[in-house]
N, C-alpha and C positions, 0 to 999 in steps of 0.2 A: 231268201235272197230277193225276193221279188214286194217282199214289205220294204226291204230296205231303197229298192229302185222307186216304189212307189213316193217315198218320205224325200227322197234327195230332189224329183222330177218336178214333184207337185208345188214347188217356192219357181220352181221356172215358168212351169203351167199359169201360175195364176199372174206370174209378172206379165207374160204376154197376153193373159186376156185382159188384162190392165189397161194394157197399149192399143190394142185392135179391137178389141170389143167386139168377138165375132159369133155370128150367129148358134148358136146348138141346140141340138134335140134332145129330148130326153126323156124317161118315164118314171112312175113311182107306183109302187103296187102296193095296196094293202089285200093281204093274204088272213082269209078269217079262214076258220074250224071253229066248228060249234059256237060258241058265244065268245071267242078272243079273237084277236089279230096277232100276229107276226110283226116285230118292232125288234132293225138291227141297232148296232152300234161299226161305225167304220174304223180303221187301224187307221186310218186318215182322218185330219181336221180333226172336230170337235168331239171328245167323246162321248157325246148326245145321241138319243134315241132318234129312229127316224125311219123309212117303210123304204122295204127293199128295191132299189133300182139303179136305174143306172143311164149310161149313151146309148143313141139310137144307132147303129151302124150305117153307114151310105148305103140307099137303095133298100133298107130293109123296114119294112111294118110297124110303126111302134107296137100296134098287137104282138107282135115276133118276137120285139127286144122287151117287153113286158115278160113274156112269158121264158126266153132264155135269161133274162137279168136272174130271173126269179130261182129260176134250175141253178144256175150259176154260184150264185149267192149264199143261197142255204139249202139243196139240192131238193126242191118242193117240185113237180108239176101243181100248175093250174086247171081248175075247170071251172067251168062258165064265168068267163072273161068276160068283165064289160067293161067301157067305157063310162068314167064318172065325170071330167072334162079337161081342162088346159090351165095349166099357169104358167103366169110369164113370170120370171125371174132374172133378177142384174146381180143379185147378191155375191157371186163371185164373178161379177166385172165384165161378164158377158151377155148378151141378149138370147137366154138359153126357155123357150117354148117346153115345157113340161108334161106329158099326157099320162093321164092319174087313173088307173083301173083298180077293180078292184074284182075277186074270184076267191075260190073254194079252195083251199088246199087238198091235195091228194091223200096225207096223214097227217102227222103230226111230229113225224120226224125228222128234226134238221140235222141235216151236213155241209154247215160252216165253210167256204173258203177262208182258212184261216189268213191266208195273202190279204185281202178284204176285207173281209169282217171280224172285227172284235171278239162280237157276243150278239147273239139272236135270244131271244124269248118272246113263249104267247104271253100276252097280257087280255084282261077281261077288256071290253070294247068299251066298258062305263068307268074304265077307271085306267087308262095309261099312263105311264109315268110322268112326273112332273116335270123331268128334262127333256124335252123334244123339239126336235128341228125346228126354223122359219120354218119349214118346205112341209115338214111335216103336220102344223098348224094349221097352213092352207089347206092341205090334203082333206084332214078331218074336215075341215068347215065345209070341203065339195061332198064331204063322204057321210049319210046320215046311216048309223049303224042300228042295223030292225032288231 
């Protein structure tokens, strides 16, 4: 039910950020274990790879909404969360500030909201698929993998 709320909203959504252009927060996490990251695909838009995240909530830490996107998403805790830096983004028609972390996963077991997300998998850090987001391109380019 909530896929389907998602698909009908999201032609409304992006008409008004069309019109108003308004400002948004957001984050994007790349989740490594061992020598891979974490790279979802959304039941929304494109069905391209791209690192789990999401809105910042009013009042709330992007540290915060990094690390509940993340729980959220594909049921991971993070550890040692950092800060990698900011992109600014217009691509869906709003002036939406981006804050790019990146941290350890807890395992390596994901639990999918399947409302959300597609399909999650690790991939090696030297070799990610060849369809991946704008967003997720910038990400990489702030993100140098050791």
């Amino acid at each position: 039910m909530k896929k389907v709320f998602y698909k009908l909203v999201r032609p409304i959504r992006n008409w008004y950020w069309f019109l108003f252009r308004p400002k948004t927060t957001g984050v994007k996490v790349v989740v490594e274990s061992e020598r891979d990251v974490l790279m979802i695909k959304n039941t929304y838009g494109k069905s391209i790879w791209t690192f789990p995240g999401g809105a910042v909530r009013t009042n709330e830490a992007p540290k915060t909404a990094a690390e509940r996107e993340v729980l959220e998403e594909v049921g991971l805790r993070i550890k040692e969360l950092r800060k990698i830096g900011e992109l600014l983004s217009t691509w869906e028609h709003k002036r939406d500030t981006i804050h790019c972390y990146v941290g350890m996963a807890n395992n390596r077991t994901i639990k999918i909201d399947p409302n959300e997300i597609q399909e999650a998998s690790w991939f090696n850090k030297n070799q990610l698929p060849p369809e991946i987001s704008t967003v997720a391109k910038e990400v990489v380019a702030l993100w140098t993998p050791k």
